[in-house]
TILUM-74880 format. One line per field, with one value per residue (C-alpha): residue number from 1; residue in three letters; x, y, z. Coordinates in pm, 1 decimal, decimal comma. Layout:
doza: c(NUM ...) $
bamar: c(Ala ...) $
u: c(X ...) $
v: c(Y ...) $
w: c(Z ...) $
***
This chain:
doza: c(1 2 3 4 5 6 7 8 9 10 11 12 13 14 15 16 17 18 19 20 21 22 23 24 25 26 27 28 29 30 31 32 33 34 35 36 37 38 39 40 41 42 43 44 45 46 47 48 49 50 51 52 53 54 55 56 57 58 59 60 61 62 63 64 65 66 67 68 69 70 71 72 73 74 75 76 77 78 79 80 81 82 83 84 85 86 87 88 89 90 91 92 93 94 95 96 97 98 99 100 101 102 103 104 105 106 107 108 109 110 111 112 113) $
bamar: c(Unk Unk Unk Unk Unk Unk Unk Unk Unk Unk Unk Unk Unk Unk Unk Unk Unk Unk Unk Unk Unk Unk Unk Unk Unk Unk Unk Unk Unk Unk Unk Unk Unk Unk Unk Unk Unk Unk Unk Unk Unk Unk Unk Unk Unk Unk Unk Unk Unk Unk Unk Unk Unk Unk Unk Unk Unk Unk Unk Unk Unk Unk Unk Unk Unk Unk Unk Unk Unk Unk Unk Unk Unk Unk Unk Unk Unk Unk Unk Unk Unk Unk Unk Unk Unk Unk Unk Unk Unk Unk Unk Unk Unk Unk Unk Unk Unk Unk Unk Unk Unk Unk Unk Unk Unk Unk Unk Unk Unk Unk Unk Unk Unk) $
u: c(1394,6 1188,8 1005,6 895,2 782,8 566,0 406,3 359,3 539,5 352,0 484,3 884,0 797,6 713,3 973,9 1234,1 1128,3 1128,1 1466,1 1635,1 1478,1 1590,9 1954,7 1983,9 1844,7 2123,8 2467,3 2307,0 2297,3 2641,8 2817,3 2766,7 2873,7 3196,0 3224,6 3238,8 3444,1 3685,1 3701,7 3846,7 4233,1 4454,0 4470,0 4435,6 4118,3 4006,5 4083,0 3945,3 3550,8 3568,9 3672,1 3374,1 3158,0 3108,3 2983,2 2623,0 2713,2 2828,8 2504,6 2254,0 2447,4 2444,2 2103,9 1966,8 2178,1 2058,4 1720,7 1835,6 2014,3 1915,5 2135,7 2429,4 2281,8 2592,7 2836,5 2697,8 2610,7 3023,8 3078,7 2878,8 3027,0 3375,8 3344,9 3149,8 3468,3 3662,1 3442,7 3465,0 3800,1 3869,5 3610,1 3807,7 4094,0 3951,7 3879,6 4174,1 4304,1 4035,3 4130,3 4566,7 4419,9 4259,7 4468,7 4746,7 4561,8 4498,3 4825,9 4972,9 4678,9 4779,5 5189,2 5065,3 4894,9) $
v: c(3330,4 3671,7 3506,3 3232,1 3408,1 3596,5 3310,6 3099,8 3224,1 2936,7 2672,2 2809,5 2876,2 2475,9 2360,8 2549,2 2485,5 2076,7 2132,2 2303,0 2024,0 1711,6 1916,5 1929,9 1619,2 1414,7 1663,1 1579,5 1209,0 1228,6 1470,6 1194,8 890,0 1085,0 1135,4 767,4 718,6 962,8 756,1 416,5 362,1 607,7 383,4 450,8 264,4 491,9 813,0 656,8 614,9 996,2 1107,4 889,1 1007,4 1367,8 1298,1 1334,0 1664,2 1790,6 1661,9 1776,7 2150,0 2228,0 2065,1 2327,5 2576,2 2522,5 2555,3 2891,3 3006,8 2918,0 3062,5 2915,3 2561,1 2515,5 2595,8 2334,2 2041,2 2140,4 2103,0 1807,2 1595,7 1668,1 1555,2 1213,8 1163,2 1204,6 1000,7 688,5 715,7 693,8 393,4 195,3 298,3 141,6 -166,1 -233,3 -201,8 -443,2 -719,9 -642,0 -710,8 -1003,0 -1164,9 -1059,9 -1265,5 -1627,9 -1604,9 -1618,3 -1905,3 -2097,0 -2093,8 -2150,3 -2516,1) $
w: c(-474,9 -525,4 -805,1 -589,0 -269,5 -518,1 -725,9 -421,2 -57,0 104,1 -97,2 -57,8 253,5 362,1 99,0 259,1 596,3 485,0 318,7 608,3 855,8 652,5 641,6 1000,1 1098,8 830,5 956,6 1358,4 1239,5 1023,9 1303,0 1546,7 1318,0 1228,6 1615,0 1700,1 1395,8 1530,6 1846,8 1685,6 1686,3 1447,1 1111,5 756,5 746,3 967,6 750,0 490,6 638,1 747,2 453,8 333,2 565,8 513,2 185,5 385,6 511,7 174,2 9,9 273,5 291,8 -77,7 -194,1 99,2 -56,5 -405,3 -257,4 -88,8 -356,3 -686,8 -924,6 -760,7 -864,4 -1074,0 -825,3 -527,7 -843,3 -906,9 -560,3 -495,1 -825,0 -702,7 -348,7 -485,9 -681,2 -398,1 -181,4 -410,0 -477,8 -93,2 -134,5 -409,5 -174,0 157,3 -103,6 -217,7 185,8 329,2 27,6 149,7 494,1 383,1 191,4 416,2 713,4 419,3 368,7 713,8 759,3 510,4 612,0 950,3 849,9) $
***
């Protein structure tokens, strides 16, 4: 960070100030999807797209921490890779759910005919 304020402040300066906008303006637009997700019935489905949807918030946070912090890069990459494997396995789980659902609700059509 010291070598960059030295070989160009302005340019850290405006990325930084760009990085740490963009960061707040995707948590303020995740914070509030999460809220209304929060507000639908108690169900595993439901569990499912919050866990889902922090992935945002975990991206936005540690790409501006990388940019504050550079020589934790590794660390918030680590943390980033682990919460996308998280995030799709709650995505192939939330798959496999909607097709039960689905074929839960053809089945009970076709008995009913």
């Amino acid at each position: 960070v010291r070598e960059c304020l030295r070989e160009s402040p302005f340019a850290y300066e405006v990325v930084c100030a760009a990085a740490t906008l963009v960061a707040v303006v995707v948590v303020a637009i995740s914070w509030r999807h999460l809220r209304s997700l929060r507000r639908a019935p108690i169900s595993p489905r439901q569990q499912l797209y919050i866990s889902i949807g922090w992935m945002p918030i975990v991206f936005a946070l540690s790409a501006l921490l990388t940019i504050l912090t550079p020589r934790a890069f590794l660390l918030w990459q680590l943390l980033q890779k682990q919460y996308e494997a998280f995030a799709l396995s709650c995505f192939g789980s939330l798959l496999f759910l909607l097709l039960a659902i689905t074929a839960l609700a053809e089945e009970r059509t076709s008995v009913a005919d």
